[in-house]
Structure formats: C-alpha cells, structure tokens
N, C-alpha and C positions, 0 to 999 in steps of 0.2 A: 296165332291168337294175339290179341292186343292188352297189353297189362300198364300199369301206371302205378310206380312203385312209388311209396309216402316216405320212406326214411330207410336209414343204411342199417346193416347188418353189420354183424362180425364175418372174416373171410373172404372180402371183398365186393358180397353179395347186396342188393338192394332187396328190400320186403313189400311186395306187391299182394294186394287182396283182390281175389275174383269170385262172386258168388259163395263168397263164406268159405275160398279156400287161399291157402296160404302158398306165396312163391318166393322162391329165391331167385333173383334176376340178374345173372349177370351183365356186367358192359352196360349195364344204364347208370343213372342217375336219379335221386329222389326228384319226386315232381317230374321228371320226364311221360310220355306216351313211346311204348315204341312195340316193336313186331317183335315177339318172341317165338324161340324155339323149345321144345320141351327136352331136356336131358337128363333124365333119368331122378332119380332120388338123392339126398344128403341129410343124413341125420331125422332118417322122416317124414322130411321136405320136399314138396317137387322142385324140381330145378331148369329154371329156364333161359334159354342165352340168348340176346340180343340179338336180332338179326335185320334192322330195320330203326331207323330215331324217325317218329314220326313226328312228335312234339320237343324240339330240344331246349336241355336246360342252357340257362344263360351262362352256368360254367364248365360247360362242355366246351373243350381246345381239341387241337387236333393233335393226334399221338407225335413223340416225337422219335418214336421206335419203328422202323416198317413190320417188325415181328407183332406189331401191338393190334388189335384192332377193335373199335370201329377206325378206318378214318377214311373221307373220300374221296381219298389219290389210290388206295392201293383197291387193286383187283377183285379181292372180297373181302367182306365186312367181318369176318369171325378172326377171332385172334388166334394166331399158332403157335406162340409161345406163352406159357402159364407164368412165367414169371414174375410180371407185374398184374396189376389190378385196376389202378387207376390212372394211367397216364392221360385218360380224356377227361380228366377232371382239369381245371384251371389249381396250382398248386398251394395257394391260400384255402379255398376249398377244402384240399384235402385234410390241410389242418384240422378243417373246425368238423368233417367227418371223424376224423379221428379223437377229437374230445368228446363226439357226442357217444361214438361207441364204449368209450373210456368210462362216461357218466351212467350208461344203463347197464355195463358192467355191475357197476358199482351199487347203483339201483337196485338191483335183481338180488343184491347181496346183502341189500339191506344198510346199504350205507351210501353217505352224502359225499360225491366229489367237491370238496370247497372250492366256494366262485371263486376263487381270483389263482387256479391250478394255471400256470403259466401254460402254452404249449409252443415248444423252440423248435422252429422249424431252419432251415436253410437257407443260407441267401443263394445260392446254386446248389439245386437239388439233383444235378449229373454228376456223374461220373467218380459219386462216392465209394463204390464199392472196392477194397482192397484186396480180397479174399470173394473168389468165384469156384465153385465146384463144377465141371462140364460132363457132362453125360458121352460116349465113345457112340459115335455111328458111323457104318461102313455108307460110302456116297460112292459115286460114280467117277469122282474123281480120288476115292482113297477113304481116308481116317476124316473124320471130320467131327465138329463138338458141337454141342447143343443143350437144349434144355429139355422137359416132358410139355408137351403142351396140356394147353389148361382142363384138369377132370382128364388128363389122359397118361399110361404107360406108355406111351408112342413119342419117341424124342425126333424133336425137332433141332435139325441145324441150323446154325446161326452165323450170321456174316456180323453182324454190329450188335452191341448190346451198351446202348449211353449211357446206364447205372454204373457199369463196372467201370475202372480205371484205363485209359488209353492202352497202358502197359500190356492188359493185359490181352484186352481183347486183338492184340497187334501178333501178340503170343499163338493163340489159338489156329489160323494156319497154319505160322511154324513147325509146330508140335504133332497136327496131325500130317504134315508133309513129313516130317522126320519117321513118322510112326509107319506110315505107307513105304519109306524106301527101307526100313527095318522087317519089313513083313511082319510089323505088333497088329496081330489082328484079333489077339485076346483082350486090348485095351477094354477096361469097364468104364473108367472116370480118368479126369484129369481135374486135379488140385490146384491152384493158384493163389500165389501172396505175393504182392505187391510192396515192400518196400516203400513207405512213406518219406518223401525227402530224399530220397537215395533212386541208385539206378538196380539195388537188387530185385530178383522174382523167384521168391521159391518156389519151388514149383516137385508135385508127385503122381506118378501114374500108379493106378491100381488096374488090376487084371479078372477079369473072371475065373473061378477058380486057383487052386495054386498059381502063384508066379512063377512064368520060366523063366527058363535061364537067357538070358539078353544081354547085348555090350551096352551096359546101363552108360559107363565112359565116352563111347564112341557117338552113343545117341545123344548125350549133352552135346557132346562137342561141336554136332551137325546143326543142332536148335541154338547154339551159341550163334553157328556162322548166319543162319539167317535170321535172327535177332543182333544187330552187332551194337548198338545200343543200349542191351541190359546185359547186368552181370548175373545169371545163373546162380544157384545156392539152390545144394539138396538138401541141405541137413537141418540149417537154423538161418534166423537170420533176428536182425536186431529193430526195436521197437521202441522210439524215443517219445516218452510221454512227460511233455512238458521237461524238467532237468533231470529225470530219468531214464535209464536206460534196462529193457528187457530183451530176453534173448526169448525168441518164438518160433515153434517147431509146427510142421503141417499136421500133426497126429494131436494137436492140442488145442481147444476155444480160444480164439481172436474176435472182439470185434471186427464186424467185415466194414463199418463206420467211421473211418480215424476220425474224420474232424467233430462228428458228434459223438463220438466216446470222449470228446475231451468235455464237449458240453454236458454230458450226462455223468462225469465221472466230478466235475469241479459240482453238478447240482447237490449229488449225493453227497461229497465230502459237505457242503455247506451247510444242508440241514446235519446230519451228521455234529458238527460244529466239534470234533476231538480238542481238546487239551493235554498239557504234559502229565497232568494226572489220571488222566484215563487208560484204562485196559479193556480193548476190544477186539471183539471176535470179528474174525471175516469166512462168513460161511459160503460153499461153493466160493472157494474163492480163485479158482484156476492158478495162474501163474502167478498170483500175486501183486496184478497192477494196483489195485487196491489197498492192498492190505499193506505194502511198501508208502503208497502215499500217505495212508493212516500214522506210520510207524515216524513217518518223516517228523509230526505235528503232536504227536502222543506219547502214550507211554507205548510197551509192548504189544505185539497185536501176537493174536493165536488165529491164526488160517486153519482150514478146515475145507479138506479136498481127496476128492476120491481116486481120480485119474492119476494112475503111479505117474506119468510122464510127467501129467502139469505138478505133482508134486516136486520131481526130482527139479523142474524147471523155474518153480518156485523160490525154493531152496537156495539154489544158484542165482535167481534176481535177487533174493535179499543179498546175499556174500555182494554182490555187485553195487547194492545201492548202499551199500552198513546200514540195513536196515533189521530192528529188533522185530522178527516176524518169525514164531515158531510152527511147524508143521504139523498137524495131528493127521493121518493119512487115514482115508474111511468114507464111509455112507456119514452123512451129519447125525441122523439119527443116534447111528451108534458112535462116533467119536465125541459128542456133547456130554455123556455117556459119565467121559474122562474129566469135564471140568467139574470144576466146585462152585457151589452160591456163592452169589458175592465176588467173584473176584473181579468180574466185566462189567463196566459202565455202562457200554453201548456195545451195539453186534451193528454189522450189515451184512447183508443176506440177497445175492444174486443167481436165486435158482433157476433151472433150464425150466425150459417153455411146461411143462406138467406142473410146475409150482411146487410145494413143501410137501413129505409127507408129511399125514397128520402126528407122528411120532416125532419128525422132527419139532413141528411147532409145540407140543406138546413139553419137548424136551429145552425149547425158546422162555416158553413161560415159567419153566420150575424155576430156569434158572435168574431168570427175572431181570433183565439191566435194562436203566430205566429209559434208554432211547434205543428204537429200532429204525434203520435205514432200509426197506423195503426197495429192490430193483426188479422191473418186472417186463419180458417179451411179450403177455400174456395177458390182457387185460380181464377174462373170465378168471384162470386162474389165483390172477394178482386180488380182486375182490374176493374171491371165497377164501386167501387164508390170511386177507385183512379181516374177515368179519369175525375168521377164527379169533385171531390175536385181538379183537377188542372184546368178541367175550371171555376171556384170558385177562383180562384185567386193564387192556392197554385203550391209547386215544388217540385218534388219528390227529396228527398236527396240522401237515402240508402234503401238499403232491404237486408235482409237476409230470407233463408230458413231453417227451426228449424223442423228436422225429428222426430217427436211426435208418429208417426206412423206408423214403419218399418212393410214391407211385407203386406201394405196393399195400396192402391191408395189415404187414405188423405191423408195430405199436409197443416204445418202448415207454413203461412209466416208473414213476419212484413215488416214494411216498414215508414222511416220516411220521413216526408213532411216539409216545411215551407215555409212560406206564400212568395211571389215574392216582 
C-alpha cells in the first residue's frame, strides 16, 4: 500500500491517514510517499513498515549503521536491529522532531511548552553510549551478542553498533569468544560500562535460570588477554562528574550519555539555581550524582531512593565528595511520608520512564517548596504529572530538551516549576 505520513509520532513512528484510517509508519519520514508493509497492531493502531521511499524527504541521509535500514547499499530495505529509529533522518532534523513530539506531549496535557525551550543536541552524535546491555545468541561460529530487532523477540547479532562506545563494541567478540571456549551456553545478557577518560570496562554476564557454577577468574583472564588495551573491573568502577567523583556498580542506573549528562545535569542545577540557604530533596535520586552537586552549592540535601544498592552507593559517594546528603531509603511515596512542611526550598525529581505516582505527587504538593526541578525520559509521561503539579498549585517557568539520545525516539527533558 502507499501511505504519506503528515507528522511524527511518539516511538519513533510517523502518523499517516488513509481513507479515514490511521497508521503508524515506521522508517519514513513526514511528508515522505513510500510503500508500506502492514505489521500487525500497537496500541490499537495498525502498524506499518516502510518498504519502499517513493517520494523522499529532503532530510533523509543514509544510515550510517548496516544493521539500520532503509539505505541503498545494503541488500534489503527492512531494518534488523530495533535499536535505533532514526538514523535516516539528517541529525538537525532529528532535533526539531523531537521538540515537536515534546510540544504535543505537552498539548494533550493541556499545557504550553514555552517558545524559546532550548533543544541541546550534540556536536557528534556517535559513539555516545557508555553502558550497552547485549542480548546472548548462540551463531555458527559460538556465543555471539546482539540486539531484538524492531517489533520483534528474535535477537539479532551485531558486528558494529556506532552509538555505543568503541570500547565496547571491540569488547563484544571477545566476550562471546571467551564464552564459546568456557562452554557458557546458559549466557542470557551481557552488561557493559565503559569508563569515561579511562581504559576501564565493567562489565557482567547474567545466565538463564540459576547461575552455575564457572571459573568466573579464568574467564576474566582470557577476555583480559584478547582485549589488552582495557582494564577489566567486575565489581565497581569510578565516575568523574565534573570535580567529582562516583563509585558505579552494574546492578545500579547510570546515564548511558556521559557527555550529555553533564549538559542535562549543569541545565537542571541552573534552573534549580540552590543557595547556601536552601534545603532540597532529591527524589529518585540513585547514587547521588545529583544530589552531591546540590549539596556542593546548598545547604543539606535529603535523597530519596529505593534501590538498596544505589542507596548503599549513595551513601558512599557522599563520604567521598564531604558531601551533606542524607538517605531516606523507600518508594518516594512512602519515604516523603517522613519529611515535614517547610523544611525544603526546592526538590528535583528524576523518575524512571512510568513518571510519579500520583501519591508521590500528591505527597510533592502537601509538602509544598516553592521550586521544582522536573527531569523527564518520557515526554507523555513528563506532561501528565506537569499538568498534575500545576493544578496543585504550581507554574511552569522553563523547559529545556537535552538530546541524551540521538538516532533513536527517547527524549530527555526538564523543566522548572514554582509554586503560584
């Protein structure tokens, strides 16, 4: 069928109308013409995937992934790794998709993204990724790692992936060569952290089912020899954020973005704007990169985290940075629970991609301080518990959009509030 999609979706989908029915089209472009394929439903929606550009957009580039597809060097047009989304966009582009999805977000929720929402993109949008999870598939020649391809359980292996970090992807061989002369043929996943500025790579295999028992020692040693160029680390490894330093475990949230976590972390402190008289919450607050840089410029900060690990790892970045950062360990909901009116000036608030419960936000407005720092993966969710907090009493100041992301449909934003 031939469809001709008007404008972008969320999920990396484009919105096409045929005859008074609605599609979701992957691998195009708005304003493009192209030949779809019909693949099944989403959310309702029928879903269709490029299979043909009849008409191309003027910012269609060519992939610069072979796993990506469209593009017309490789052998067929359909993509087989789900990974990314947009790599046939031109990278400006991708920008201003990603503000308009940002704005009918926002729209739908009943609120105005303000004109002048910055959106920070990249000056080189390769090879950001520090942290990569790979999926285990048995190949022909052994252990081999990969991704799920797109709308599919079916993992696809991978030679190259230019998002991720050279490190790592140099890695992935290795690991599945060491995993083939070990006879690990239970491998589920393999983990990866890349070391910023340094030559470490933490790195951890999980197993299907119970883990056996394995020369976890002898297997490093062999992935050491044919890597000789990075230093290994299973346990932790260290995270230099600006003149601080964090210690980060594979079982606990990292930005997988080093250079635009610092863009999005310096946007947030700025609106934010702490003083030494201020006391602020940092909810969801993981390990604390946050809430240490708050404490640096502030007065006390109260974190608020639920993962025992990133708590205990918290705890320990503060001792490291002498930072005044106490731990409340819990669901926000119920650890807000524990503060009192009035003690916090301002809060920031970095929840996982589901966004707040409504108990948390609930538990945000009792306590009332009078600026909120908003970080959001999530742009649907991010508008429905801004719309919350402003019938709550609050006013949305600024937003910015902080490209964490490129070539793929998330979408990091922030956005600051204060109270009416």
């Amino acid at each position: 069928m031939i469809l001709k999609p008007s404008t972008v979706g969320h999920g990396g989908f484009c919105i096409a109308r045929e005859q008074g029915k609605v599609w979701l089209v992957g691998y195009a472009l708005p304003c493009e013409t192209v030949e779809a394929e019909q693949r099944g439903r989403q959310g309702g929606v029928d879903v269709a995937i490029a299979s043909q550009v009849i008409e191309a957009s003027p910012h269609r580039v060519r992939p610069e992934c072979p796993h990506f597809g469209p593009a017309a060097s490789q052998p067929g047009f359909l993509t087989q790794c789900g990974g990314c989304q947009w790599q046939h966009a031109d990278y400006a582009y991708q920008l201003e998709l990603k503000r308009q999805v940002v704005d009918e977000a926002w729209s739908r929720a009943g609120l105005r993204l303000p004109p002048d929402t910055p959106v920070m993109g990249m000056d080189n949008p390769w090879r950001y990724r520090i942290r990569g999870e790979f999926e285990a598939i048995a190949t022909s020649e052994g252990v081999g790692f990969g991704f799920h391809r797109q709308r599919s359980h079916t993992v696809q292996p991978i030679a190259t992936c230019p998002i991720h970090d050279e490190r790592i992807e140099r890695a992935l061989p290795a690991f599945g060569q060491a995993a083939h002369e070990f006879g690990l043929s239970s491998v589920q996943n393999l983990l990866l952290t890349a070391e910023p500025g340094g030559t470490g790579l933490l790195w951890r295999l999980r197993f299907r089912g119970p883990e056996p028992s394995w020369p976890r020692e002898a297997f490093a040693n062999r992935v050491a020899e044919l890597l000789p160029d990075t230093t290994l680390l299973d346990d932790a490894m260290s995270l230099q954020v600006w003149d601080m330093t964090f210690r980060v475990r594979s079982d606990v949230f990292v930005q997988t973005n080093y250079q635009q976590m610092l863009v999005l972390y310096r946007t947030a402190l700025t609106m934010l704007g702490a003083a030494s008289e201020d006391r602020v919450l940092d909810l969801y607050a993981g390990i604390g990169t946050i809430s240490v840089a708050i404490a640096r410029v502030a007065g006390p900060v109260t974190a608020i985290e639920e993962n025992p690990r990133a708590v205990q790892l918290g705890r320990l970045n503060a001792r490291i940075n002498s930072a005044r950062v106490e731990y409340i360990p819990g669901k926000v909901e119920t650890a807000l629970k524990q503060v009192r009116i009035g003690r916090h000036s301002a809060a920031v608030l970095d929840p996982p991609r589901a966004g707040c419960e409504p108990a948390a936000l609930a538990e945000i407005i009792r306590l009332g301080p009078d600026r909120l720092v908003y970080i959001s993966c999530e742009p649907s969710t991010h508008a429905r518990d801004l719309s919350a907090l402003v019938r709550g009493g609050y006013r949305v100041r600024r937003a910015a959009i902080v490209d964490m992301f490129p070539h793929t449909f998330h979408i990091e934003s922030v956005a600051l509030l204060e109270r009416s």
